[in-house]
N, C-alpha and C positions, 0 to 999 in steps of 0.2 A: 634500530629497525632491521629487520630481514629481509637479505636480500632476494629480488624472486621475477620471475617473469610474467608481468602483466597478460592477460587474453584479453579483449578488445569486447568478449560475449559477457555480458554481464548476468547474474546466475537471479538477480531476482527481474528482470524484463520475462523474465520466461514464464513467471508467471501472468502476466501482463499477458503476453499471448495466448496462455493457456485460457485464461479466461474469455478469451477470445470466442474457442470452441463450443463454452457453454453459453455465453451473453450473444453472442453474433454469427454465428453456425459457422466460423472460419473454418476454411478444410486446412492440411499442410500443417508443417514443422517450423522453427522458426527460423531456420537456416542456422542454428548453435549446434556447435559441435559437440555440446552437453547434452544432447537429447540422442537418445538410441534408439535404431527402429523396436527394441523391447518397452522402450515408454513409451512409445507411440501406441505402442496394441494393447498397450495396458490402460491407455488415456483411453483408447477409441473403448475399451471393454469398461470401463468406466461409465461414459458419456452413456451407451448404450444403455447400461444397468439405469440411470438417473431417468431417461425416458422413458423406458419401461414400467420406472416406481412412481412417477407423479404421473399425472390424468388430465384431461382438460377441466377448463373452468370457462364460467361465461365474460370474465373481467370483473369490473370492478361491480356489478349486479349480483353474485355471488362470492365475490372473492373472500371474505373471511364469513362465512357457512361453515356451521358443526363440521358439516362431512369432509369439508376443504382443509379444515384445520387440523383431521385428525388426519388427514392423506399425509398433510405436511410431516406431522409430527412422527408417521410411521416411516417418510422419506428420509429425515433427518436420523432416525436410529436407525435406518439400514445404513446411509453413507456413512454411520457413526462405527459402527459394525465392521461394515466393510474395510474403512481405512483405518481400523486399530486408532480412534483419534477416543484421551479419557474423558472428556468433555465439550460440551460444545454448549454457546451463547449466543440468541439470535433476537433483535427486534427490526421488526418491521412496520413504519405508519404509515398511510394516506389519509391526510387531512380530508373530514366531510365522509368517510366511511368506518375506519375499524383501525384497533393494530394487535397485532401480537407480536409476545413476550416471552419467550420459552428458554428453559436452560435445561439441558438433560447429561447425564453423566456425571464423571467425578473432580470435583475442585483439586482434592488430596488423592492419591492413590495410596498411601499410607494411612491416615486414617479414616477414608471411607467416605470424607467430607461432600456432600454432596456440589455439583455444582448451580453455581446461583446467577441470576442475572444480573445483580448489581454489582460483579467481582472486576476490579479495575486490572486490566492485562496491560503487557507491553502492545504497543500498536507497529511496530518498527516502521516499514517507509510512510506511513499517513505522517507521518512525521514531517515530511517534506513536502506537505499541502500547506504545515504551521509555518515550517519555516521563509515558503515562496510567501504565503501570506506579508509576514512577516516585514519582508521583504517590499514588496509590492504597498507597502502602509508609506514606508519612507520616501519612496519616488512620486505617490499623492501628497507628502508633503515637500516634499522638494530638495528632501537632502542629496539625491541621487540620482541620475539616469537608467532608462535599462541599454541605455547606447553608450553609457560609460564604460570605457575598455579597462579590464584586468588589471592595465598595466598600473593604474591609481592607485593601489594597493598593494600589488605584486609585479614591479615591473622588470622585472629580472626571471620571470614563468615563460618559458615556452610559449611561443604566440599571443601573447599579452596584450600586444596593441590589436591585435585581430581579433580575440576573447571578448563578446563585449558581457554584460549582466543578464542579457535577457538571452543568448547564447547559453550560459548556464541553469537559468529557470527552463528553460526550453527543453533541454535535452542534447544540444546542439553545438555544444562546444568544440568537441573532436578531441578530449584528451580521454588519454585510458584513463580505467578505472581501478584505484590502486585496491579494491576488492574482488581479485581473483578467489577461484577455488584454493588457493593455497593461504590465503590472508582470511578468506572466511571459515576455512577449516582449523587454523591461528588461532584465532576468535573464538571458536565453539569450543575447544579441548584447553583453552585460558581465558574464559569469559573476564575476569579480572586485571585482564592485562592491560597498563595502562599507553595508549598512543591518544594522541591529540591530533585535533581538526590539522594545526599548523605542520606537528608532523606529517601526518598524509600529503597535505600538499607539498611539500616541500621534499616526499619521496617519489610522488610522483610528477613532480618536476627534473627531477632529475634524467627522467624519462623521453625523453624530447625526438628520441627515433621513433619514436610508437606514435607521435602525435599525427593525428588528420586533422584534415584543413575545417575549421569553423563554419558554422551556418551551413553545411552541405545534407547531412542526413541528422535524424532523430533518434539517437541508439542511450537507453536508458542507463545513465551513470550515477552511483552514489557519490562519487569525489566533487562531481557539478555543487552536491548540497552541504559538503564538509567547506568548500571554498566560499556559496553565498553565508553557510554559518559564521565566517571570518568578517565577510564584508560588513554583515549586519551589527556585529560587536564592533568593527573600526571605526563603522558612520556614528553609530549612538555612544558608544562609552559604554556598553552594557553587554552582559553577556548574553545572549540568544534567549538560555531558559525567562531571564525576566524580562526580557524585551515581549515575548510570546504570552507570559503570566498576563502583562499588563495592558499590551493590544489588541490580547485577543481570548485568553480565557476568562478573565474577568469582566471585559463587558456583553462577552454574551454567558455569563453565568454560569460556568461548568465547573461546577463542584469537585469533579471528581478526575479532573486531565490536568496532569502535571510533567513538566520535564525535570526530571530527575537529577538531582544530588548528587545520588550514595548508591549502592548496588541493590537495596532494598524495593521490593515490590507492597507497597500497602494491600491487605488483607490475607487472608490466608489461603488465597488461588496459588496453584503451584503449574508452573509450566515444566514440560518435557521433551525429551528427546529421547527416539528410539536407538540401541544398541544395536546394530545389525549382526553385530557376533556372539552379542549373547539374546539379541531377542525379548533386553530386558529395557523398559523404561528407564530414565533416569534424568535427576532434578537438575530443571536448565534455569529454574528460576533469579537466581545471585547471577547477576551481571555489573558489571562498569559501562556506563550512558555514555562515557567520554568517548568510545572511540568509533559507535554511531552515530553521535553527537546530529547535526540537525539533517542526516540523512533517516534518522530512525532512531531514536534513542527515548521517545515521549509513552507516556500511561495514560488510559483514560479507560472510560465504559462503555457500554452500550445505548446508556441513554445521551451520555455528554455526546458521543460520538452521530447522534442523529441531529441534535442540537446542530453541529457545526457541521454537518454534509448540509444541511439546508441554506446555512447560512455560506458556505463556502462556494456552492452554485450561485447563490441569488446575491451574493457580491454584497452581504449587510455589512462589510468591515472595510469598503475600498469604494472609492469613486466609479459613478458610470463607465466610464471610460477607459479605466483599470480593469476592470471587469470584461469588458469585452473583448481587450485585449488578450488576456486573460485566456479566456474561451476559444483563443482562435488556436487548434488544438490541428499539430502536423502527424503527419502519417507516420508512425512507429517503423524503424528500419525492420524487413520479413514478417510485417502486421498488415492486414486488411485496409483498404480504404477507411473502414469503419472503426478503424481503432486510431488513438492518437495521443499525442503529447502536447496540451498546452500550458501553462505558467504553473507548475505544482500541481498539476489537475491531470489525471487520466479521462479519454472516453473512450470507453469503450460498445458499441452500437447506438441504442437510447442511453444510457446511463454513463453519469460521470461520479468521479471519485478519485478512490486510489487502493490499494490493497498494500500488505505489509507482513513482512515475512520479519522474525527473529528466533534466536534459539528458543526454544518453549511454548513457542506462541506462535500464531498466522489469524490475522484480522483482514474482514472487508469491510469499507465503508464506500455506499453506493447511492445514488440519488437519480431519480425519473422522472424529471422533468414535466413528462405530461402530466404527470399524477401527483407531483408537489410529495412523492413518496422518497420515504429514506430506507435504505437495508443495510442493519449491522450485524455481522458474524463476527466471534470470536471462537477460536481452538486454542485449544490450551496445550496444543504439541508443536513443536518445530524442531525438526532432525538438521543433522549437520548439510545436507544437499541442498537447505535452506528453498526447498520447493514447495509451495505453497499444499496447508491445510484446510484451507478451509473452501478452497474453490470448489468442490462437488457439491458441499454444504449450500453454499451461493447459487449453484446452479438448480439445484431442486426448489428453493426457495423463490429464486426468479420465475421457474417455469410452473412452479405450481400457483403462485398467486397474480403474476404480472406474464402470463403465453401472448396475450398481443401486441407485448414487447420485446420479446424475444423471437428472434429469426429461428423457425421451423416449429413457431406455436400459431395462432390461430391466426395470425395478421403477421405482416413483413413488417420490421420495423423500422425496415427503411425507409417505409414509408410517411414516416412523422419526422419532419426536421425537428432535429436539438440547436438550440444555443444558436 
């Protein structure tokens, strides 16, 4: 492994706040020293263009209407436009009204392939809804605690007896994240490289000056879900991908979500990353799962992906009680009241979920509670800054079909308790 100095700012939380902007009108930065006041005026000249392009609506009385759908659709190609993204994948349902289904742009840039709504992408962090899932199956059966300390497992880790399990579903453990910009920039230019769940922890264990104290703040870390991916393979005998096949793809039905193998993406969707020196795309698609592993490393689509945002709110895979656990969702460290972190689950204002940044790829998977609605985007680009694509996409799509749930559209959404 390489040696390297850990940052404490984790580069995909930032999306997480970002979305912040568009879902829950958050002003401010995230206090990361990754963000420059030129991304700031570039986000705010952004944000601005998105409200400028969608229009109001009356809710759910008109929400999918000819005229609304074609606003969308003309929304969707200017953000597409705008942020040089070569395709993009979006559905949207509310049960008892309407959905739509749109893909615009290109699957292949090479041969012209148009893009499709049934193209199965990488999903990278939703990844870690399957794994908390996962997770949270075994402590309703009783093989586990979330008050079970670290140390059961790994008792020679850095604060191990303080570490407990629900500590790391949380967000909340206090160890850095061995995915700095240096280990994700690693990553993007050796997609193939192989590091393991155990190595990670075990480099950044070795880390123990960097460590904060547990239970204190909510600061979003991939290493949290490389360590529960270890726990879940020591409790069962199994390893993650079929623990996750068998508790939870297969019995809600999903055809098309898989955790991966081999470096291989089924279908012929090709993901990207922009060249900043030469300006040129270039294929991010071949990757190694192992060293996202259950922080990000799973495939699925767009319809599997509304399947399981439904079922992932309404707790069809986990006891009452799991579930509302679950939900109980803490304040994101330099995030809103309204944003938060609970068991493998973001909220973000009305809406939970989670979003997911990887090389080639930026998915959101999003659910509304009042409206029993799902929204799934996929882009088929992700550059090495690993800063979310597809959040404008999400945000024109929120405020063109769903403004009296979005803070600064026709109702505050504050004013509807979630969860």
């Amino acid at each position: 492994m390489h040696a390297r100095r850990v940052r404490r700012s984790a580069v995909v939380s930032l999306s997480l706040l970002t979305l912040c902007l568009l879902l829950v009108g958050c002003g401010g930065g995230s206090g990361s020293d990754q963000q420059s006041s030129s991304e700031d005026t570039q986000q705010a000249e952004s944000q601005s263009t998105v409200e400028a392009t969608v229009g109001e609506t009356n809710g759910g009385e008109d929400r999918f209407a000819s005229e609304t759908i074609q606003q969308l659709d003309s929304a969707i190609a200017e953000v597409m436009s705008e942020e040089n993204l070569p395709g993009v994948a979006v559905a949207v349902l509310v049960p008892g009204e309407d959905e739509y289904v749109q893909a615009q742009g290109a699957a292949n840039l090479e041969t012209g392939r148009e893009r499709q709504p049934n193209d199965p992408f990488r999903i990278g962090s939703i990844t870690k809804t399957f794994t908390a899932t996962a997770l949270l199956q075994l402590v309703d059966q009783g093989q586990l605690s979330k008050s079970d300390p670290l140390s059961n497992w790994y008792p020679d880790f850095p604060n191990a007896d303080q570490i407990t399990v629900d500590d790391l579903l949380s967000m909340r453990s206090g160890i850095p994240d061995y995915w700095d910009e240096e280990t994700l920039r690693q990553y993007y230019d050796n997609p193939l490289e192989d590091v393991t769940a155990e190595e990670i922890i075990q480099q950044v264990a070795g880390e123990a000056d960097q460590f904060e104290a547990p239970n204190q703040q909510t600061q979003y870390n991939n290493t949290n879900y490389s360590i529960l991916e270890r726990i879940v393979e020591k409790v069962t005998g199994n390893d993650l991908g079929t623990q996750i096949t068998e508790d939870t793809i297969q019995p809600l039905g999903m055809r098309n979500t898989i955790y991966p193998v081999n470096s291989e993406l089924p279908g012929e969707l090709r993901g990207y990353g922009l060249n900043p020196e030469s300006e040129q795309f270039e294929d991010k698609t071949i990757l190694n799962p192992a060293p996202p592993g259950g922080a990000g490393a799973m495939i699925s689509d767009i319809s599997d992906l509304g399947v399981y945002a439904r079922a992932l709110y309404n707790g069809d895979l986990l006891t009452p009680q799991a579930q509302q656990e679950r939900l109980e969702a803490q304040q994101l460290e330099g995030a809103p009241e309204t944003t938060g972190y609970g068991e493998g689950i973001a909220k973000l204002g009305n809406f939970w979920g989670h979003n997911g940044e990887i090389q080639g790829f930026s998915s959101e998977m999003w659910f509304l509670p009042q409206l029993e609605a799902t929204i799934i985007v996929s882009v088929n680009r992700g550059d090495a800054d690993y800063e979310s694509k597809s959040t404008d996409v999400l945000g024109v799509v929120a405020q063109t079909l769903f403004p009296e749930y979005v803070e600064g559209g026709n109702q505050t959404p504050s004013e509807d308790p979630v969860g």
